[in-house]
N, C-alpha and C positions, 0 to 999 in steps of 0.2 A: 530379241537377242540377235544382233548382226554379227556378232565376234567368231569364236571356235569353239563350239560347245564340246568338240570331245576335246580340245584342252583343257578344261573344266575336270574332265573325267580323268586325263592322263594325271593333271595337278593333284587330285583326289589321291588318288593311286600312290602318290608321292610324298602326299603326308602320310599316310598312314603307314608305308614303309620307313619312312622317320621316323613314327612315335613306336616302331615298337626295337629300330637299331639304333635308335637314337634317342631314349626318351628323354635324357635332360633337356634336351635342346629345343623340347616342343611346350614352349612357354607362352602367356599369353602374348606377348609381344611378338613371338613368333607365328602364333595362330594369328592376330590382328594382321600383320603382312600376308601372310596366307591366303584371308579373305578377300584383302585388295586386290592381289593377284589374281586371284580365281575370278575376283568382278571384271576386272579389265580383261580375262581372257573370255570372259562371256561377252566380253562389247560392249558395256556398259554398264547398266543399272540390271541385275539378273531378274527373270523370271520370279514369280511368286515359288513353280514347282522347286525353281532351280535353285533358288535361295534356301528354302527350305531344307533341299538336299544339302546345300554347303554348310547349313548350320549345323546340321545333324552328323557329319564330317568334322566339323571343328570337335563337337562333344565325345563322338566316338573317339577322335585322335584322344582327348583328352585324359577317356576311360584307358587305351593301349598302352600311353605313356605312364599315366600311375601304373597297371596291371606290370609291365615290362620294366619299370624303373628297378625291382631288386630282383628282376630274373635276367638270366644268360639266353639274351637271342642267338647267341652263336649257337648255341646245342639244337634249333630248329634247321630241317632240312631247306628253305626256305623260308624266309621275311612272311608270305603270305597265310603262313599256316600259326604265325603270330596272331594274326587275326583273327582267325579261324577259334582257336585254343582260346585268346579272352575275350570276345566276342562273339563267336559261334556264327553260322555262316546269316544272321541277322546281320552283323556288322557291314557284310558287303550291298544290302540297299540301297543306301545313299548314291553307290555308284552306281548302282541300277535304272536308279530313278535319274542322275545325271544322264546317262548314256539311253534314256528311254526318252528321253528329250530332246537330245542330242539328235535320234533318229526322226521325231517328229519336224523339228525345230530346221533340220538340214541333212534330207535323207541323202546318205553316199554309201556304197559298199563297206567302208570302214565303221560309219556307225552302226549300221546294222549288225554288222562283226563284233563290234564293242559288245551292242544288247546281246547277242550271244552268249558270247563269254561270261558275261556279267551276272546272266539269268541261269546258265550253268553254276555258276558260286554261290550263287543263294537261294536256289531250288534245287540243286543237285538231277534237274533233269534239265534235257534238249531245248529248246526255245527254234520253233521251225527246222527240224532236225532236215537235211537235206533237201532244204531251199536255199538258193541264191538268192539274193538281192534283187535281180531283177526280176526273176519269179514272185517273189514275194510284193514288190511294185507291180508289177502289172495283175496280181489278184487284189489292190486296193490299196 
């Protein structure tokens, strides 16, 4: 993968915030664009991990847009707790496994932030709780 693999992850992020304030609009025709998208921001032809994660992304967007299509995401404090609520914090893997590859793939302070964040939403605890990046690079 030569491309931007946390665009991969930002794009993730993106659909899933669509299927659940926007479920009409997350069609297959729109998930097909989606995927090219995500391929070309991976740089080409994606990873086996990576692929896998974006397929698993298309189906969850899929499950959010039915679950959302006859409920009011307005009444959520945030887009992300859509998620949360029809998918439980399982749904956030996909992006996990994106942004865990993302740090393998092209370690930079941001991806490692990414995995952070990421591994807080779908474990609900710390992922290297008070390490830096470059701490955590120079232990291996």
């Amino acid at each position: 993968m030569t491309g931007d693999p946390l665009a991969v992850v930002s794009l993730a992020d993106d659909l899933f915030r669509r299927a659940v304030t926007e479920p009409g609009s997350v069609d297959d025709h729109f998930l097909e664009d989606w995927m090219t998208e995500a391929a070309a921001a991976a740089g080409g032809p994606p990873s086996k991990g990576t692929a896998r994660a974006m397929r698993r992304c298309v189906r969850d967007a899929r499950k959010l847009a039915r679950y959302w299509a006859d409920r009011d995401p307005e009444a959520l404090p945030d887009w992300r707790n859509g998620v949360d609520e029809a998918l439980g914090s399982r749904g956030w893997e996909p992006l996990l496994d994106l942004a865990r590859e993302a740090l393998e793939v092209s370690p930079s302070p941001e991806a490692f932030e990414e995995v952070k964040r990421q591994h807080r939403a779908v474990h609900f605890t710390p992922w290297m709780d008070g390490v830096g990046f470059e701490e955590w690079r120079a232990g291996g």
